[in-house]
Phi, psi and omega in degrees: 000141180280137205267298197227191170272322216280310170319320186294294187319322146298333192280268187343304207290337189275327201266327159127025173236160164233151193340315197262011151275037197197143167254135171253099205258141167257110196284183191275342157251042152086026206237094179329081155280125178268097166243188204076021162213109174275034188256101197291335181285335165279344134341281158330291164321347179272318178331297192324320232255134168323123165282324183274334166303310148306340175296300202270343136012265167309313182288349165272341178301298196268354172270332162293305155347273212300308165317291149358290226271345186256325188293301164336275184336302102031282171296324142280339168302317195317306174316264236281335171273355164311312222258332218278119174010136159224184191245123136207182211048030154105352220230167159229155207224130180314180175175050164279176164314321192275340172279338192271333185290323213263339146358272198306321213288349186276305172302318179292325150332283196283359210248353175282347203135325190302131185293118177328134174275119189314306208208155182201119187288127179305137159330311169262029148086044165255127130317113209249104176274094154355111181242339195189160181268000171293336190290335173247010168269316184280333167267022160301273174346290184310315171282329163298324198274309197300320196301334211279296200288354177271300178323301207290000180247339183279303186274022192237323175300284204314315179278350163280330151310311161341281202302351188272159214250321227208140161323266227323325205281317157335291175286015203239013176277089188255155190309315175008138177229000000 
């Protein structure tokens, strides 16, 4: 006999299902049906079990779920505003991984000693002359400020996916910056 909810779930779990491949109907005399599990002894065995304790089961089942799949979601608006071109000096600059790396390594370069670079091209493909290394400093900056503001906007969404109750409230989360 199923014991808890966590028990059925372990039982589902055996047969190779989960709450949320399986339906759970509360019939009118208050009496469980499972469908998506064919096994009658586990059948049996549900009858026993608080319906509504299985009920909500499933509806925390399927609110996890849905939380995973937004977060992903989520995560990625985050990834893509990491990337996306920003403006400073006057100018706008790629801030994909490979501009930021040949970025940082020019800087870390020129802060070593290293000779300042004559010129270094805008997103739309102006030469821009370098004149100082604050100059390639800022537009570091312009991009750390964007990632920082993108993480602090990725974790404020993620606690609002935390805090929901309900799919909807879940799916009703949006990236909007």
């Amino acid at each position: 006999m199923i014991q808890s909810t966590e028990h059925l779930i372990a039982v589902l779990a055996e047969l190779g299902k989960t709450p949320s491949s399986c339906e759970f109907f509360i019939n009118d005399d208050g009496s469980l049906t499972v469908t998506g599990v064919d096994d009658a002894l586990v059948q049996a065995a549900i009858a026993a079990v608080d319906p509504i304790a299985v009920a909500d089961a499933a509806l925390l089942a399927e609110v996890a779920n849905a939380r995973a799949l937004k977060k992903l979601e989520l995560k990625g608006e985050r990834d893509l505003m990491c990337v996306r071109n920003v403006t400073a000096i006057g100018y706008v600059w790629q801030a994909d991984p490979i501009s930021q790396q040949l970025l940082a390594s020019k800087i870390a370069l020129c802060s070593a000693g290293g000779a300042l670079p004559y010129i270094w091209r805008t997103a739309d493909d102006v030469d821009y002359m370098v004149t100082s290394l604050s100059d390639l400093v800022t537009i570091a900056e312009a991009m750390s400020s964007q990632a920082e503001q993108a993480y602090q906007h990725y974790w404020l969404k993620k606690a609002e996916v935390d805090n929901a109750t309900a799919v909807a409230e879940v799916e009703a989360v949006q990236w909007m910056l």
